[in-house]
C-alpha positions in Angstrom: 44.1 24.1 77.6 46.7 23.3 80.7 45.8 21.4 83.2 46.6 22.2 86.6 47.7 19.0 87.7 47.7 15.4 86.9 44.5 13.8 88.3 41.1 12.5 86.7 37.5 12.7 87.5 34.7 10.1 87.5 31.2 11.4 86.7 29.8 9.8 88.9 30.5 12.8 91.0 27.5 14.6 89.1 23.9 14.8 89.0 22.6 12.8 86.8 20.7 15.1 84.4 23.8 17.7 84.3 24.8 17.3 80.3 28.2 15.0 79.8 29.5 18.4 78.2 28.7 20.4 81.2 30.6 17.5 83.2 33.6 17.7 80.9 33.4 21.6 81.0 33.5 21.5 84.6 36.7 19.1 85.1 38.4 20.8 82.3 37.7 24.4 84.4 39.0 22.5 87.6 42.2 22.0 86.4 41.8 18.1 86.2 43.7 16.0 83.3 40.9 13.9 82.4 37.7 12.0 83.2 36.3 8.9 83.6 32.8 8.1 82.1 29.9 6.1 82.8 27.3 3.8 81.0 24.9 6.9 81.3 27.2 9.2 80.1 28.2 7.4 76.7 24.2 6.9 76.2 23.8 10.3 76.0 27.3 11.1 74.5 28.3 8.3 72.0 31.7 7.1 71.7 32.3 9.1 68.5 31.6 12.5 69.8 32.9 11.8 73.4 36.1 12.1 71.9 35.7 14.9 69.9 34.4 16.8 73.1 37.4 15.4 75.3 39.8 16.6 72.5 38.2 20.1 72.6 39.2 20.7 76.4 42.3 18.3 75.8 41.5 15.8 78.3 42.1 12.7 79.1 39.7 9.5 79.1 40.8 7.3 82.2 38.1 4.6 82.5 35.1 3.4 81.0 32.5 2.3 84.0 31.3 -0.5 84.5 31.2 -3.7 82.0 30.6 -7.3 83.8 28.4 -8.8 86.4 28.2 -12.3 84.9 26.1 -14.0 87.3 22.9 -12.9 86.5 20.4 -15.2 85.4 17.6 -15.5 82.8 16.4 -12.4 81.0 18.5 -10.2 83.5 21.7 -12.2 81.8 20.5 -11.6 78.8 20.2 -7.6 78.5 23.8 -7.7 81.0 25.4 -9.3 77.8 23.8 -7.1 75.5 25.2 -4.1 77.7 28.5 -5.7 78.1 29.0 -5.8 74.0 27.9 -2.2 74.0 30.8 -1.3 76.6 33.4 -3.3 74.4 31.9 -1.5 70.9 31.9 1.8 73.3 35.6 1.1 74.4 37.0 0.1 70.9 36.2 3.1 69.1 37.1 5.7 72.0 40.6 3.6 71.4 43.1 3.0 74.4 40.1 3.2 76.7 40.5 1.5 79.5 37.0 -0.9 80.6 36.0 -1.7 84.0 35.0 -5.1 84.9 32.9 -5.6 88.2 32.2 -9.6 88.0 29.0 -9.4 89.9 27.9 -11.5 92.8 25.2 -13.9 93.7 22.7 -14.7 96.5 21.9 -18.5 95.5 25.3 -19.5 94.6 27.7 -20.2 97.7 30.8 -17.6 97.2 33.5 -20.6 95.9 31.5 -21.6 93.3 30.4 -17.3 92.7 33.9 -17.1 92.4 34.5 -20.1 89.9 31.8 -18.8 87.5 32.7 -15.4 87.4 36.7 -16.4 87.1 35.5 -19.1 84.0 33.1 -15.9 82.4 35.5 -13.0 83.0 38.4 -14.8 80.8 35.8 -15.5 78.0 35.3 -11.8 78.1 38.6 -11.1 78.4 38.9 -13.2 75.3 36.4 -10.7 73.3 38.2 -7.6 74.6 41.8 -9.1 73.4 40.1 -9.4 69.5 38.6 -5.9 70.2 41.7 -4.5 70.9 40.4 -3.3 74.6 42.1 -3.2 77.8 40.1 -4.2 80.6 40.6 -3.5 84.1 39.2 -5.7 87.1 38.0 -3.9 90.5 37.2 -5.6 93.5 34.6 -4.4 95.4 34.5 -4.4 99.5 33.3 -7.4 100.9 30.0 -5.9 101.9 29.0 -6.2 98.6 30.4 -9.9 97.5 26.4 -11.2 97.4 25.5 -8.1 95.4 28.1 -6.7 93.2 31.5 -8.3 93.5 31.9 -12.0 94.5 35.8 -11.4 94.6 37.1 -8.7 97.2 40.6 -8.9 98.5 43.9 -8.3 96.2 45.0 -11.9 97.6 41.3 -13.4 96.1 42.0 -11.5 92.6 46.0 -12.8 92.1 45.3 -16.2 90.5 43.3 -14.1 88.1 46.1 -12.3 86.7 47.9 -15.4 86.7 45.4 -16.2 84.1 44.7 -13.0 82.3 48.3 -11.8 81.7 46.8 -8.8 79.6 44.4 -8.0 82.7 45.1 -4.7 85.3 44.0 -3.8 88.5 41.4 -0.5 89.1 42.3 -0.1 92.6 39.4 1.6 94.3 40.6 2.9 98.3 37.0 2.7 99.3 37.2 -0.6 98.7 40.5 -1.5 99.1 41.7 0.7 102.2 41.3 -2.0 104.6 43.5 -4.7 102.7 46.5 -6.1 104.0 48.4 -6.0 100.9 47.1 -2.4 99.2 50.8 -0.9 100.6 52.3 -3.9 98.8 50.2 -3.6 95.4 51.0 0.8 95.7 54.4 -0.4 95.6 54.6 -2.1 93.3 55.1 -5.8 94.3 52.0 -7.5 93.7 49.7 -6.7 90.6 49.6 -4.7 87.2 47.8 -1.5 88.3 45.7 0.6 85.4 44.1 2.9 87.9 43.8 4.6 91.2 40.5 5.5 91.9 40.6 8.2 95.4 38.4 9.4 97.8 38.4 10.0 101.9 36.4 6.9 103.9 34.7 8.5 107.3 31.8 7.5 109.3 28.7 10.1 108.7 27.5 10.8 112.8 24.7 8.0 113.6 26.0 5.2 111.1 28.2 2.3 111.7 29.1 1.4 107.8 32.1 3.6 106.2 31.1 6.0 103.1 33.0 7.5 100.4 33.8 10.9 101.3 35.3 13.8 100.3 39.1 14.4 100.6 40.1 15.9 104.0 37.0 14.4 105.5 37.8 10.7 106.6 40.2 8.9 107.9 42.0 7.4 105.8 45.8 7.9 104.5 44.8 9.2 100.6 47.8 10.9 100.7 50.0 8.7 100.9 48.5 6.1 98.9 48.6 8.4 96.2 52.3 9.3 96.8 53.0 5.5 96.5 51.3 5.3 92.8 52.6 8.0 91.7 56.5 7.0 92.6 55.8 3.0 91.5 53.3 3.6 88.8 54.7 6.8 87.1 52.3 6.2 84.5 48.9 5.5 85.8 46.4 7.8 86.2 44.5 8.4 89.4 41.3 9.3 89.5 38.3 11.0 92.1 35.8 8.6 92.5 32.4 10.3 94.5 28.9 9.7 94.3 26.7 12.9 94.4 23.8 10.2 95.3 25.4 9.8 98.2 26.4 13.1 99.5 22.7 14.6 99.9 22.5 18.5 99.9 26.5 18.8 99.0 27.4 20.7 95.8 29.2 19.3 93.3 31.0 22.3 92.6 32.3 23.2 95.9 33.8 19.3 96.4 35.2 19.9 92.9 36.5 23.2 94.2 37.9 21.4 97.5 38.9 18.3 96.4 41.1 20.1 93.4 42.6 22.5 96.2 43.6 19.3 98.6 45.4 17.8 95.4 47.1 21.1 94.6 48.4 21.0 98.0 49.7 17.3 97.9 51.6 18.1 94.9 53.4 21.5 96.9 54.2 19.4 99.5 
């Protein structure tokens, strides 16, 4: 099967009772090169036969989403290290899959000593995906969510990280990362080891005040030529569409598929 062009899809972009097949049916018919999959995805679809079905429609797996969020506590902790040693045992037999790590965040903990813990349990993890032979990537998340999901949220917070972690890479996420001083720097190459580019538009829905992940064309942010950067300094890396259907009420997943692959045919004639 030939791919139209170059870029990846995340399925989160789906419903969630439309059949991983169906999702990978639908990318493949897009023209996309590959896919990135989710905890509910590989429940349904175990590692083994994921990659049979991505061989079928010769695609691509670009991330594994999401292992981490080390600071829970009792029981919660518990079943989050359970689900982390699934992702790794998910991640090591899909081979050269590449695992997301979201460290997690805290609302007792003040956000130095957040960021302490989750620096001292993300190398021990890293530690168990070097012996399992699997490449993780970290993600910060926008600073809205450093109580909730991602203590650490600027490419300047991350750095000593990868000081650390030599074997870590980056996922950059532009919803998350649009507003940093130093994403230009890290797109050209200057700052971090990047493993993936996740896209999407930012806009402001009519009413609300908080940016949301929206399709391409309908923000305001330069996607363009953030992906024009990764592509010349990361040759490489593979870039993926990142939307949530959960939050894009009443909008088809089909028609953004059918957009979105159209707005990256263009960037690549132009």
């Amino acid at each position: 099967m030939q791919h139209k062009h170059p870029f990846s899809v995340n399925q989160y972009l789906c419903p969630p009772d439309m059949p991983p097949a169906d999702f990978l049916d639908m990318v493949a018919r897009f023209g996309f090169r590959g896919a990135g999959v989710t905890q509910q995805c590989l429940e349904a679809l175990p590692a083994a036969d994921m990659a049979r079905e991505l061989a079928a429609r010769n695609l691509a797996l670009t991330s594994v989403n999401s292992a981490g969020f080390f600071l829970q506590e009792g029981e919660a902790a518990i079943q989050q290290d359970k689900r982390n040693r699934w992702f790794l045992q998910q991640a090591r037999e899909l081979e050269h899959a590449r695992l997301n790590v979201i460290v997690g965040g805290s609302a007792t903990l003040s956000l130095s000593a957040a960021r302490d813990l989750a620096a001292t349990r993300l190398r021990a993890f890293a530690r168990e995906a070097a012996e399992a032979g699997v490449q993780l990537m970290l993600e910060p998340l926008h600073h809205l969510n450093a109580r909730t999901k991602s203590c650490f949220n600027s490419i300047s917070q991350i750095r000593p990280l990868f000081d650390a972690l030599p074997e870590l890479t980056l996922n950059a996420d532009l919803y998350h990362l649009w507003w940093d001083p130093d994403l230009d720097r890290l797109l050209r190459g200057d700052l971090l080891p990047l493993g993936l580019l996740q896209i999407c538009d930012v806009g402001i829905p009519e009413g609300e005040t908080v940016p949301r992940r929206v399709p391409l064309g309908e923000g305001f942010i330069s996607w363009s030529e953030y992906v024009h950067a990764t592509r010349q300094a990361f040759p490489g890396v593979p870039i993926e569409l990142e939307l949530f259907i959960d939050q894009l009420p009443g909008r088809d997943p089909v028609y953004i598929l059918t957009s979105s692959a159209a707005a990256l045919a263009d960037f690549l004639e132009n």
